[in-house]
Biopython code that builds the backbone (N, CA, C, O; Angstrom):
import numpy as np
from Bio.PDB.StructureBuilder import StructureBuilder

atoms = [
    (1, "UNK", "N", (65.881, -262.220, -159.783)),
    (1, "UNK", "CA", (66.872, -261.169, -159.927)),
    (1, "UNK", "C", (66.142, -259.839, -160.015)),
    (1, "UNK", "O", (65.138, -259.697, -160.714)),
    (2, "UNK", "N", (66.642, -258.937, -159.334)),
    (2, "UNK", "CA", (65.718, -257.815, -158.886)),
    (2, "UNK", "C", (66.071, -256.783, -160.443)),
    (2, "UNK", "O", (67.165, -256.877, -161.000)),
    (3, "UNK", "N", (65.257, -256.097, -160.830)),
    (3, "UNK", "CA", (66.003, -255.427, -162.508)),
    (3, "UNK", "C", (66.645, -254.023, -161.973)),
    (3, "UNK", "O", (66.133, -252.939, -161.693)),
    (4, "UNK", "N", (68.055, -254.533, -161.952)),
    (4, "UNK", "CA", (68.752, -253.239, -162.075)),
    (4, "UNK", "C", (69.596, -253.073, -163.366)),
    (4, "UNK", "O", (70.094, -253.812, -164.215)),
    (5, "UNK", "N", (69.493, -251.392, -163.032)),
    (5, "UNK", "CA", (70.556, -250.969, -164.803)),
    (5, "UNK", "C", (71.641, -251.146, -164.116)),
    (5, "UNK", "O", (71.964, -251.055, -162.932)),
    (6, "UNK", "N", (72.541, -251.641, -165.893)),
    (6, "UNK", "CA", (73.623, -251.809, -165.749)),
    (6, "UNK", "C", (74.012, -250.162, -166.198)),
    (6, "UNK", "O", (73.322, -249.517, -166.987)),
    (7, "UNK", "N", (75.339, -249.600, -165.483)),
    (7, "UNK", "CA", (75.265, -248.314, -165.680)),
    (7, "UNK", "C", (77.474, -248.735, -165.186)),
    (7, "UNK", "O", (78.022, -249.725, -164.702)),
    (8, "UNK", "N", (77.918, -247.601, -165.583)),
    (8, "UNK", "CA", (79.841, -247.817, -165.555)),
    (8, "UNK", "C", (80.128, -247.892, -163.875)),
    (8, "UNK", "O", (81.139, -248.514, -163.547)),
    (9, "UNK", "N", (79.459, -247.412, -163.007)),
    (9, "UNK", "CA", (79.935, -247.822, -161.712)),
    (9, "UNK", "C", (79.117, -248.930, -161.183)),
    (9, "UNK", "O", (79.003, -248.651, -159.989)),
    (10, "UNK", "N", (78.472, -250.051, -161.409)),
    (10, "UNK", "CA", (78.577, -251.366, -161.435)),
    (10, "UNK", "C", (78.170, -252.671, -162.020)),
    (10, "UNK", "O", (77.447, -253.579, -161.610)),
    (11, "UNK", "N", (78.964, -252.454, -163.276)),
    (11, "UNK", "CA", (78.757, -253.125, -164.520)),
    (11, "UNK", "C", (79.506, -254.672, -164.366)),
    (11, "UNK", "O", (79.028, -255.756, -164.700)),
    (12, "UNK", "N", (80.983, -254.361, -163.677)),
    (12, "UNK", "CA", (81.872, -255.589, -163.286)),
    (12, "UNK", "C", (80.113, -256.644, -162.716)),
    (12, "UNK", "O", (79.379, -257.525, -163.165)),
    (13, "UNK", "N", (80.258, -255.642, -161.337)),
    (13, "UNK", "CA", (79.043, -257.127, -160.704)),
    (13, "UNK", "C", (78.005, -257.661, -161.665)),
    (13, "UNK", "O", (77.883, -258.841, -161.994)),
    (14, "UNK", "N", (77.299, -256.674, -162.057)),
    (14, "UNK", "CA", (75.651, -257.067, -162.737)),
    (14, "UNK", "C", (76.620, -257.823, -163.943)),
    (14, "UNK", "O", (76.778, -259.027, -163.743)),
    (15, "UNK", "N", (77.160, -257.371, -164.936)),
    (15, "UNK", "CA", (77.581, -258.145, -165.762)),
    (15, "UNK", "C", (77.727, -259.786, -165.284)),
    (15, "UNK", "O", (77.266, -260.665, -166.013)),
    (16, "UNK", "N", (78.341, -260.084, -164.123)),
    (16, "UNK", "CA", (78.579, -261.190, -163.714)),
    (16, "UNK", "C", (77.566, -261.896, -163.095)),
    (16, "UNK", "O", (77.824, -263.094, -162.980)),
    (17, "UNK", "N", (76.133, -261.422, -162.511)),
    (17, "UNK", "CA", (75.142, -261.931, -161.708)),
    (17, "UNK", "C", (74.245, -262.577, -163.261)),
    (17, "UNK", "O", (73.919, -263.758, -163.379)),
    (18, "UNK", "N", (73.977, -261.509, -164.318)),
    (18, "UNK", "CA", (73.529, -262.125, -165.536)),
    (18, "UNK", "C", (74.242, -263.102, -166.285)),
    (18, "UNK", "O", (73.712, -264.048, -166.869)),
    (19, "UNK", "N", (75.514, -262.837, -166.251)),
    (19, "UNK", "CA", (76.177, -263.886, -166.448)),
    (19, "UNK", "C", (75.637, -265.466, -165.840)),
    (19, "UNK", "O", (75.111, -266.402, -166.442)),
    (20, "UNK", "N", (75.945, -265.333, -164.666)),
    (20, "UNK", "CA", (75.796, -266.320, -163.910)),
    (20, "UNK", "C", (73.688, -267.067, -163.535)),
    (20, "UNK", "O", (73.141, -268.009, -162.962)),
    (21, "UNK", "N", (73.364, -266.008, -164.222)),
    (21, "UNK", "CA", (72.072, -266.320, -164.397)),
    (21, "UNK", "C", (71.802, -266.733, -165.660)),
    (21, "UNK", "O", (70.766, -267.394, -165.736)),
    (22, "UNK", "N", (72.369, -266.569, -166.644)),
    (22, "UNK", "CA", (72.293, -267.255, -167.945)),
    (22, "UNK", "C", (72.138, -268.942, -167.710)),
    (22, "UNK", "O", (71.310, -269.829, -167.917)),
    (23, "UNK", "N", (73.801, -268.735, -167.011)),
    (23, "UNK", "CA", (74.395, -270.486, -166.766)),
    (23, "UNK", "C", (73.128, -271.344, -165.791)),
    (23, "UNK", "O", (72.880, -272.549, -165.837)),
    (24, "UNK", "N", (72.489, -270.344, -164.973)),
    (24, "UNK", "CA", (71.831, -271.696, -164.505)),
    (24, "UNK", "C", (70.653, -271.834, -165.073)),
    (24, "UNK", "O", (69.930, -272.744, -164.667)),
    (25, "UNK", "N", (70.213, -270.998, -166.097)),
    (25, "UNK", "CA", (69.260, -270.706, -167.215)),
    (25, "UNK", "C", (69.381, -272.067, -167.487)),
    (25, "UNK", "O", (68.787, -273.001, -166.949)),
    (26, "UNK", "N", (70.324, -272.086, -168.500)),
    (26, "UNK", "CA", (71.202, -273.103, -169.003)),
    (26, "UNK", "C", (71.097, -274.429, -168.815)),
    (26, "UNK", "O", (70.553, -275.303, -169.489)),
    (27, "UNK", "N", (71.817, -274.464, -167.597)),
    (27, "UNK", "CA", (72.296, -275.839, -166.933)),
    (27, "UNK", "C", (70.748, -276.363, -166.360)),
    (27, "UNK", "O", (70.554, -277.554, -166.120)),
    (28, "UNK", "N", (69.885, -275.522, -166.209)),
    (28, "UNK", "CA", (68.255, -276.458, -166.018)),
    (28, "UNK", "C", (67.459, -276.535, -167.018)),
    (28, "UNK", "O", (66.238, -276.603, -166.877)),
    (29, "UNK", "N", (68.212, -276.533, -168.458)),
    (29, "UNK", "CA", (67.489, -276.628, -169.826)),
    (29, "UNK", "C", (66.041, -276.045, -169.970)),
    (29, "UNK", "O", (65.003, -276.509, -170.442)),
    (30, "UNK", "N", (66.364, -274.862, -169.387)),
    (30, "UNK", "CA", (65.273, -274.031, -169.815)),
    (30, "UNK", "C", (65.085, -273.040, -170.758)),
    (30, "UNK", "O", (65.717, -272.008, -170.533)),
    (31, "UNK", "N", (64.480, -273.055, -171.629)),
    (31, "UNK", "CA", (64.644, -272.670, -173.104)),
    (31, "UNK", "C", (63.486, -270.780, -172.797)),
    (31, "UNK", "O", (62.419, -270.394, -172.321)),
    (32, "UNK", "N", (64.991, -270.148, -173.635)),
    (32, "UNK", "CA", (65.171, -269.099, -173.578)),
    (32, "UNK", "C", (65.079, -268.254, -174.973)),
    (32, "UNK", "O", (66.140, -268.088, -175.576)),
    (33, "UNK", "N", (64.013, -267.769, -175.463)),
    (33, "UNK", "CA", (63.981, -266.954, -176.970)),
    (33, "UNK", "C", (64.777, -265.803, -177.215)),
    (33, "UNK", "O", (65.290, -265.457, -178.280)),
    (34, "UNK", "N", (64.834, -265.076, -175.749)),
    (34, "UNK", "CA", (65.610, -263.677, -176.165)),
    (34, "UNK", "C", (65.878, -263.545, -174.191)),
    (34, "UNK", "O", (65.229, -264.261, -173.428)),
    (35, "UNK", "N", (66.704, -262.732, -173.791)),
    (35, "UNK", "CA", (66.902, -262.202, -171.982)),
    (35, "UNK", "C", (67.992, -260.527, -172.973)),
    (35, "UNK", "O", (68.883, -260.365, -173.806)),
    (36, "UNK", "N", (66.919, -259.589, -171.950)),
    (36, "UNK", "CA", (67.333, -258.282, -171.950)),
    (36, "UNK", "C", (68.114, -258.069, -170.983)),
    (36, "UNK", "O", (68.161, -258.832, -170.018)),
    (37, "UNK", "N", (69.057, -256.691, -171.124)),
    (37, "UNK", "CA", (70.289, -256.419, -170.108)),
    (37, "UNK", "C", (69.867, -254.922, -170.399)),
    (37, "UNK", "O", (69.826, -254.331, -171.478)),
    (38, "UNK", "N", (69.614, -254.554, -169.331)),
    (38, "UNK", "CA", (69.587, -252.472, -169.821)),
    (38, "UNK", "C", (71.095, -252.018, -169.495)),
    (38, "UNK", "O", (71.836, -252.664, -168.755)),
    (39, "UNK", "N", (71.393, -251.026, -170.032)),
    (39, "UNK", "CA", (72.963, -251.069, -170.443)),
    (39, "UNK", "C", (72.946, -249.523, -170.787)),
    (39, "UNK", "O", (72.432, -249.229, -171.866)),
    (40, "UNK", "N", (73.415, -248.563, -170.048)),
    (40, "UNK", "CA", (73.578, -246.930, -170.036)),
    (40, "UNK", "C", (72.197, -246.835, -170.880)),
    (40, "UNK", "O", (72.448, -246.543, -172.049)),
    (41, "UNK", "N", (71.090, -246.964, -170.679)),
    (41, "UNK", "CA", (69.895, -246.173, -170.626)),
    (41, "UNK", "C", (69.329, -247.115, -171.695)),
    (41, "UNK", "O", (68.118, -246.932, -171.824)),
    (42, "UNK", "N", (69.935, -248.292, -172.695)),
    (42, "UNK", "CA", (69.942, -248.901, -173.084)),
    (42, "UNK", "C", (69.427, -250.126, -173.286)),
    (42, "UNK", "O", (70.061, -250.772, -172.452)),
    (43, "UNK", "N", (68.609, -250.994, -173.899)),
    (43, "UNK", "CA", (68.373, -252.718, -173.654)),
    (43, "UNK", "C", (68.837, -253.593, -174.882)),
    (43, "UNK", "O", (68.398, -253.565, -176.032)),
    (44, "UNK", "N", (69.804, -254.351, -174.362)),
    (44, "UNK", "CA", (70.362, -255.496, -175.088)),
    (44, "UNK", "C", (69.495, -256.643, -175.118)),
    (44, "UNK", "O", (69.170, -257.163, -174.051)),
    (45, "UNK", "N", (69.167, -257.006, -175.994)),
    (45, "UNK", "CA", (68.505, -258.408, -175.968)),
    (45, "UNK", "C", (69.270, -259.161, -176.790)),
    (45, "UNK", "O", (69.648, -258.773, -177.896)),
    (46, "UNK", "N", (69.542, -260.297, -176.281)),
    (46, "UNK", "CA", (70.622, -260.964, -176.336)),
    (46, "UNK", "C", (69.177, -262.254, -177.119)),
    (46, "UNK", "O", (68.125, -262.473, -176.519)),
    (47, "UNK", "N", (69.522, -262.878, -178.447)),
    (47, "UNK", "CA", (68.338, -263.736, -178.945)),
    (47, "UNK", "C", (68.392, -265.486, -178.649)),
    (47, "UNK", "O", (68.854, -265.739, -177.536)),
    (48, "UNK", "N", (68.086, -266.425, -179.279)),
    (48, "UNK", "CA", (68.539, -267.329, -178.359)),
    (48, "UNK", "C", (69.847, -267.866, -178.655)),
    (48, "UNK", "O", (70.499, -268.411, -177.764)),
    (49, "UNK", "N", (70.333, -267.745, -179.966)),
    (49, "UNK", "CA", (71.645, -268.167, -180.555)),
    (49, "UNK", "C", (72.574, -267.439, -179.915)),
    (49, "UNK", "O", (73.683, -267.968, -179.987)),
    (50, "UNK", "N", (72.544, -266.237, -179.202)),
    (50, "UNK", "CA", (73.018, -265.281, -178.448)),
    (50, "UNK", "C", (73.378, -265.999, -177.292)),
    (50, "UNK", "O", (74.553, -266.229, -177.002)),
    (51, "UNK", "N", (72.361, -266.381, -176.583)),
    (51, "UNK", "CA", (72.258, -267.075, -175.404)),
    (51, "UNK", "C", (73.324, -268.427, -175.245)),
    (51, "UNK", "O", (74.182, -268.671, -174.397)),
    (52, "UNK", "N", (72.748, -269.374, -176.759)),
    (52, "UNK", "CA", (73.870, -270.554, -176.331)),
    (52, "UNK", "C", (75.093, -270.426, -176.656)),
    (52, "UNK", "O", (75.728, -271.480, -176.612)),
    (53, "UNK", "N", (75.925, -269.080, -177.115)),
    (53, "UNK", "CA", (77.089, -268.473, -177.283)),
    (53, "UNK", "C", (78.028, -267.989, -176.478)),
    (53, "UNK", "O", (79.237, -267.938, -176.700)),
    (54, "UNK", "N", (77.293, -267.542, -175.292)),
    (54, "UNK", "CA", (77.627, -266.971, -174.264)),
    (54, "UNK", "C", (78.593, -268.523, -173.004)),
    (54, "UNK", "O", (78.128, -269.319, -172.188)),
    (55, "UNK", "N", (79.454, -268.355, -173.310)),
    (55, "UNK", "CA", (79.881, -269.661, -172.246)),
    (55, "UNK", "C", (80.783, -269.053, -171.240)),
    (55, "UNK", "O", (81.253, -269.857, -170.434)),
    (56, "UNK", "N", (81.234, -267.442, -171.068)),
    (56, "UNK", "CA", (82.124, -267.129, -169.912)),
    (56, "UNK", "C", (81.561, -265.602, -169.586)),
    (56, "UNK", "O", (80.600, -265.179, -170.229)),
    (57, "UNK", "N", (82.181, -264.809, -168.588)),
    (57, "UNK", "CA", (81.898, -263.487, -168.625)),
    (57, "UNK", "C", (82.411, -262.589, -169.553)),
    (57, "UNK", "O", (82.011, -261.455, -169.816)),
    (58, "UNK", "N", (83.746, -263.492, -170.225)),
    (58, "UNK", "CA", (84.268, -262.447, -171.049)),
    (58, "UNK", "C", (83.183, -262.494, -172.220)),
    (58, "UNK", "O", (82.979, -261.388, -172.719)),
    (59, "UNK", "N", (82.634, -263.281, -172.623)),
    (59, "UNK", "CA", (81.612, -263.148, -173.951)),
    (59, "UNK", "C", (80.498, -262.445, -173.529)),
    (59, "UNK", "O", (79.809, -261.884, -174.381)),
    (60, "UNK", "N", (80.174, -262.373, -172.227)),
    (60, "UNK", "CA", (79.046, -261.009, -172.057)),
    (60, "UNK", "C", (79.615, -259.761, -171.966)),
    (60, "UNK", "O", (79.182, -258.696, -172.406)),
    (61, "UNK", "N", (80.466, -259.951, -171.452)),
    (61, "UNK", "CA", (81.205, -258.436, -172.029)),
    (61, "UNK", "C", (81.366, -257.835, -173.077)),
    (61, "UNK", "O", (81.207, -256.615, -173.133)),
    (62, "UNK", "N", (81.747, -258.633, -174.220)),
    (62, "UNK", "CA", (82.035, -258.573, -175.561)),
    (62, "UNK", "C", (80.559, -258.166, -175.723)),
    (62, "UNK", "O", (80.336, -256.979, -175.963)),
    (63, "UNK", "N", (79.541, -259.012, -175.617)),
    (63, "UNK", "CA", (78.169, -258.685, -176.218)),
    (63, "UNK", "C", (78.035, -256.859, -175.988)),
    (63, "UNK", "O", (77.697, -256.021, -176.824)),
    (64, "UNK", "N", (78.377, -256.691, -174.756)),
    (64, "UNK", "CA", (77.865, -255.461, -173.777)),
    (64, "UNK", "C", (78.504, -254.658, -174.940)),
    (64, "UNK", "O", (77.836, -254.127, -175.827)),
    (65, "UNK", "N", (80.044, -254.608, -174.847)),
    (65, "UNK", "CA", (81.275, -253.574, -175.492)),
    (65, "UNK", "C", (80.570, -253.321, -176.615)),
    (65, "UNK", "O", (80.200, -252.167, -176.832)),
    (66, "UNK", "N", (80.278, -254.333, -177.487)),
    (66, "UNK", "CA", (79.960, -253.739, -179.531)),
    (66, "UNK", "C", (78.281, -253.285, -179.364)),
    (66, "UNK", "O", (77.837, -252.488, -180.191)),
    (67, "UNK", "N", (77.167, -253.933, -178.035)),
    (67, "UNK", "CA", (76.741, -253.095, -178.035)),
    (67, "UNK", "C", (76.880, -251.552, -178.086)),
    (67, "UNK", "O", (76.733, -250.784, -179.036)),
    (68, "UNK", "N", (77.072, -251.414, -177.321)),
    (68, "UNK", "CA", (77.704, -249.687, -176.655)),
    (68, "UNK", "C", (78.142, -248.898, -177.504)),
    (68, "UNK", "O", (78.033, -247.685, -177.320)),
    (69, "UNK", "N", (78.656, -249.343, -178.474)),
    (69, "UNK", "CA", (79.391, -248.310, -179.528)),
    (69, "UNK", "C", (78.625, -247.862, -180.229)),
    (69, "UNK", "O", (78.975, -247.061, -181.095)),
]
sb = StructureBuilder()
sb.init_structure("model")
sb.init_model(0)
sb.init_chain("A")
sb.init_seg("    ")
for serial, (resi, resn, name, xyz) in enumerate(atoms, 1):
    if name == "N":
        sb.init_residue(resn, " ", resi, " ")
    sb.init_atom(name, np.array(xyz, "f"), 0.0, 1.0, " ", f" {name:<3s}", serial, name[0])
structure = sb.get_structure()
């Protein structure tokens, strides 16, 4: 995955490509301590309890949103 910021004109996609890169994180039981998201100039690191929490896009969103504030 090439590192782009996530920034308000295209957050829908990247939100969803990390998303979807989590899951196959995931689904090939590959063990994950922390995965960063840069986020309006920003980096989320999401830790690993973070990680096995995450089961849809709406919960990376959520992560993203209470970041941000």
């Amino acid at each position: 995955m090439d590192n782009i910021r996530v920034n308000s004109a295209n957050s829908k996609t990247e939100i969803e490509r990390a998303f979807f890169l989590l899951q196959e994180i995931k689904e090939k039981e590959i063990q994950l301590h922390h995965f960063g998201i840069s986020y309006e100039n920003r980096t989320l690191q999401l830790q690993k309890e973070d990680i096995q929490s995450i089961e849809t896009i709406k919960d990376m969103e959520v992560f993203l949103s209470e970041y941000n504030r």
